[in-house]
PATORGU-629890 format. One record per residue (C-alpha): residue in one letter; x negated, y negated, z. Coordinates in steps of 0.5 Angstrom, whole numbers, plus 500, padded with zeros to 3 digits. Each point is the difference from the previous one (the first is absolute). Example, Ala and Ser with C-alpha at 12.3 -4.5 7.8 and 13.67 -1.06 7.14 Angstrom:
// residues 2
A475509516S498493498
***
This chain:
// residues 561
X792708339X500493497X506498494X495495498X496504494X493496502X499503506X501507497X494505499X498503493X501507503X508497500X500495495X497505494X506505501X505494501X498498494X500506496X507502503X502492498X499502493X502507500X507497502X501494496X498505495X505505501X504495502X499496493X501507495X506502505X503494498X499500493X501507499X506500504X503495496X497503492X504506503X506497502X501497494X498506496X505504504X505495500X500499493X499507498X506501504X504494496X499502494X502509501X506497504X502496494X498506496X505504504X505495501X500500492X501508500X506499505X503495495X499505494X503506505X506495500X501498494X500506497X505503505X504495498X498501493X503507501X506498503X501495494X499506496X504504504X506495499X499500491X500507501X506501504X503494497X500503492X501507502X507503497X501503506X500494504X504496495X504507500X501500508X501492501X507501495X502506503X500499506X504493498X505504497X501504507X500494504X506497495X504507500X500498508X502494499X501495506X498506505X493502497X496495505X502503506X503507497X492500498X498498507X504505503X498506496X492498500X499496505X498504507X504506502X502500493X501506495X500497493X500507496X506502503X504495496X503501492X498494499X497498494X495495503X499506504X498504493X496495498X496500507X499507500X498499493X495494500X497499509X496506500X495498494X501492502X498503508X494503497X498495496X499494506X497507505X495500495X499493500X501498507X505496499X505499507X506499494X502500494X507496497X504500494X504493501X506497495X500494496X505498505X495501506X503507502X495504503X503506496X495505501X494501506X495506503X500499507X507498501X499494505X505495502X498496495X504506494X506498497X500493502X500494496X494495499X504494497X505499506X499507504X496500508X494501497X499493495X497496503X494504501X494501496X502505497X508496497X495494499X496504496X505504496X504493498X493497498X498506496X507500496X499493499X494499497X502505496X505496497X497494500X494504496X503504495X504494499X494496496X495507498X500505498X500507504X493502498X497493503X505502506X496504505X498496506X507497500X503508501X496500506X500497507X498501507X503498507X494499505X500505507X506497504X503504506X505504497X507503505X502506496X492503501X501499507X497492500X493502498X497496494X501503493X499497493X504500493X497501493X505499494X501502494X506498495X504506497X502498492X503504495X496500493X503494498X498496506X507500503X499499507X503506504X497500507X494500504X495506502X496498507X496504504X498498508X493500502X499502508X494496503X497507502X500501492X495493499X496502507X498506497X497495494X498494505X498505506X493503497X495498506X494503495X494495499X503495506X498503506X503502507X504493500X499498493X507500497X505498493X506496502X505498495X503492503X507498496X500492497X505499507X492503504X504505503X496507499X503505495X495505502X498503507X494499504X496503504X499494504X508500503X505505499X507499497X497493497X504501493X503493499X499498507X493498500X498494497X493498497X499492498X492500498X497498495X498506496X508501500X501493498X495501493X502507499X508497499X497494495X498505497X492501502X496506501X493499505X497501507X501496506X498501507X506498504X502502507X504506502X507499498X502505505X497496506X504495504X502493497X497496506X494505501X494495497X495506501X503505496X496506495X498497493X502504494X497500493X506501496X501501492X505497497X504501493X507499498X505504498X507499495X504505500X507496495X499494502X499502508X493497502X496505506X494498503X494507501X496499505X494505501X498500508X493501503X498497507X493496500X498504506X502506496X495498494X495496505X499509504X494502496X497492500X501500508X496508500X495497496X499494506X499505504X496504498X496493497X500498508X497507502X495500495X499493502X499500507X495506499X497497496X499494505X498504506X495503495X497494498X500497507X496506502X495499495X500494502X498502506X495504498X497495496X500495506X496504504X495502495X500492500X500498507X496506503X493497498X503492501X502501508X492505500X497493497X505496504X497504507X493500498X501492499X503499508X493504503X496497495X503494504X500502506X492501499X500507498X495499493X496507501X507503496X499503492X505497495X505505496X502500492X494496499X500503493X508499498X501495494X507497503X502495504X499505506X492501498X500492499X502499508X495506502X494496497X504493503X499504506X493502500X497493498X504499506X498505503X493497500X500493500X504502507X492505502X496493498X505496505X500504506X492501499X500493499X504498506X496505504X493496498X504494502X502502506X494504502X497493499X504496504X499505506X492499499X502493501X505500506X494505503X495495499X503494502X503503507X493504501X497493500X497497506X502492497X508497499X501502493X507497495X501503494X505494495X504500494X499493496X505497504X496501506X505504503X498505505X500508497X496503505X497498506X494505503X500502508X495495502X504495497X506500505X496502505X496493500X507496498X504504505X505501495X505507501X498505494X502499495X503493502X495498495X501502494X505495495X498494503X495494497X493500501X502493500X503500507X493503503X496494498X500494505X505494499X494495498X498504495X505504498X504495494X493500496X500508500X504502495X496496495X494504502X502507500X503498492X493498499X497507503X504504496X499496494X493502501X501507502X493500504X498502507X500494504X496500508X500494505X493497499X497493498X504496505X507503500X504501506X505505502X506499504X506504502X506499503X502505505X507502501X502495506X497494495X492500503X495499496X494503500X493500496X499506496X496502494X504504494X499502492X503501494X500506496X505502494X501507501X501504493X508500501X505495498X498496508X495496504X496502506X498495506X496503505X497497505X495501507X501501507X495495503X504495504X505502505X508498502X502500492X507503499X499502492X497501496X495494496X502498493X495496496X501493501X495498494
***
């Protein structure tokens, strides 16, 4: 089948022309519903992603509210005040020997209850409400430090117990740094206001770091001054924070699907929280987008960014939506981010497609088959009347009209076709007159006994009879197309022409009488006399005849008058 749309039929044009608007119609309301939808989606998800994202926040901060609570309870209770003194006292009694005696006795393999000691009575008096108390909690430690950096007191005994955090191995890590800001911002408050207006200057946090004495994994400090009544300055309360403890918080997956997710990034980028993303990526991984940049200015919102967790170099990696809020933890600032990945969003858009696509392209083969059906219903009576049109041309005008009767454009062609159809009758009954007249004529002229011509107006010759060619001894049929002219002899022939316009001007038969001479040339340029008539027959050409008396002419005489 041709490409080009002209040479098609109706019975392809009228289904391709359905299923033409039947695509693009589909086509069309596929696109834009696909696009309302994703938008739709895409900002319904924006906005439950932001909701949860808050929710996670509000989960951090009250478990840090909790932990600051935990720190003023345990800060102002006369039994921490109580131990903090007490196992002060017991460190002085062993003088310069309390660090490493206390890590002998308490550290690994150690037994502290078998020694006398009076920081021993104090322990067993004081650890088990202390260890039940971070138990409860979920804290990996807690520590009593003196004024001097002394960790006097501590629930897990690591290495870290009984050194010191103004100069001892242990100062220049987050936890040292904390206590000595603590300390001193304390004084430098106390010095200016009064202690009721003290409380953000009584607590501190140190950001996860790794930690050696927890075996090298990242761990956080929350702190809290130690003061007597009058605001004397005594020590130092701090608990450590495990980064499963915050997981626990930051981890909830409900609402963020199955790679949707909550992480916590530091002001240095550096991940504070796991990710299902990448293992182990707790101050190793680092996030430099956009969402982070605005959260750490201290802007919340949603923005679309690519999968941080994708290779820097891969220019085709997954886009996220991620919602993003700040964070202040003392002075520390912390990116959250609530994670979920466009395609994860975009599933139920995409089944929707499908679906659409399917119903689209049933919908598109139904259409075509009612076009089909309807071009049939229109083509059927088309090709009926174009075929009676080809045997009514071919002659064939004996045949009877269908859908005659119809009011549409079918029933116009069928009354065409009748008209036709009868005007081709008159035809062919004419044409048969004509040529039953013209077969008369040619039997008469042959039947004749005297050379006849018949002429057009131009004196051509268009039919010659038998006895014609015989009396100028010209071949059958050798006759016809040449001029009458050529009959007439060479003296008289210049003024013939003249007279034959005269003749059928007059349209009147016309014999040789009166005077008039005849004379024919034969076909070897003889003449001989003949007599001849003139008759105008009752078609469009001109009859000559003339007799047979005289011998050895060769054609047939034409008028010389």
């Amino acid at each position: 089948m041709s490409i080009n749309p002209n040479h098609w039929t109706i019975g392809v044009k009228l289904p391709a022309a359905f299923a033409t608007i039947a695509i693009a119609t589909s086509i069309l309301v596929g696109v834009v519903g696909y696009s309302i939808a994703r938008n739709a989606v895409v900002a319904e998800a924006e906005g439950d992603l932001l909701d949860l994202t808050i929710a996670h926040k509000a989960e951090i901060d009250e478990f840090l509210d909790h932990v600051d609570e935990d720190l003023e309870l345990l800060s102002t209770h006369p039994w921490t005040i109580m131990a903090l003194r007490s196992f002060a006292s017991g460190w002085q009694a062993m003088g310069s020997a309390a660090a490493p005696e206390l890590g002998r006795l308490y550290g690994a393999g150690g037994e502290p209850y078998e020694s006398a000691s009076l920081y021993a009575r104090h322990h067993e008096q004081y650890d088990p409400w202390l260890t039940s108390f971070a138990e409860q909690r979920g804290y990996a430690d807690i520590y009593l430090m003196s004024i001097n950096g002394d960790v006097l007191y501590s629930v897990a005994k690591e290495e870290d117990f009984a050194t010191n955090l103004i100069d001892g191995p242990y100062s220049d890590t987050g936890f040292g740094r904390t206590f000595r800001r603590l300390q001193d911002q304390y004084r430098d408050a106390r010095a200016t206001r009064d202690r009721a207006d003290l409380h953000e200057d009584e607590l501190a946090f140190s950001d996860f770091d790794y930690y050696a004495p927890n075996g090298g994994t990242p761990v956080a400090f929350h702190g809290h001054i130690l003061a007597g009544q009058d605001g004397e300055l005594l020590g130092a309360l701090f608990v450590q924070l495990s980064e499963e403890r915050l997981q626990e918080t930051i981890g909830v997956k409900a609402g963020f699907g199955e790679d949707g997710e909550t992480i916590l990034v530091g002001a240095d980028r550096l991940l504070r929280s796991e990710s299902v993303r990448r293992s182990g990526a707790i101050l190793e991984a680092r996030i430099d987008n956009a969402a982070v940049t605005a959260a750490l200015d201290g802007q919340s919102g949603v923005l679309r960014v690519p999968d941080w967790s994708a290779p820097a170099d891969d220019h085709h990696a997954d886009i996220d939506i991620v919602a993003y809020l700040p964070i202040e933890v003392l002075g520390l600032d912390w990116a959250l981010l609530g994670i979920k990945p466009v395609e994860e969003v975009m599933a139920p858009v995409h089944h929707m497609a499908l679906d659409v696509t399917l119903t689209a392209a049933g919908a598109t083969l139904l259409v075509i088959l009612v076009g089909i059906l309807a071009a049939r219903q229109i083509t059927r009576p088309i090709l009926s009347l174009a075929g009676l049109t080809r045997r009514v041309v071919d002659g064939e005008t004996g045949i009877g009209v269908p859908h005659l009767d119809r009011g549409d454009e079918v029933g116009e062609m069928a009354r065409a076709l009748d008209v036709f159809k009868d005007d081709a009758e008159r035809v062919r009954r004419l044409g048969e007159a004509v040529e039953a007249e013209r077969r008369t004529l040619h039997e008469v002229l042959d039947s004749a006994p005297e050379p006849m011509f018949v002429i057009d107006q131009g004196g051509t010759i268009l039919r010659a009879n038998i006895e014609a060619e015989r009396a100028f001894e010209y071949e059958p049929g050798t006759l016809v197309g040449q001029s009458i002219d050529s009959l007439v002899p060479d003296d008289v022939r210049g003024g013939h022409a003249a007279l034959r316009d005269g003749f059928v001007a007059e349209r009147t038969m016309r014999t040789m009488r009166g005077g008039r001479h005849a004379q024919g040339a034969g076909s070897v340029r003889q003449d001989f006399p003949r007599r001849s008539g003139l008759e105008p027959p009752p078609g469009a050409g001109r009859l000559y005849s003339c007799d047979r008396s005289g011998q050895g002419y060769h054609r047939t005489a034409q008028s010389g008058a």
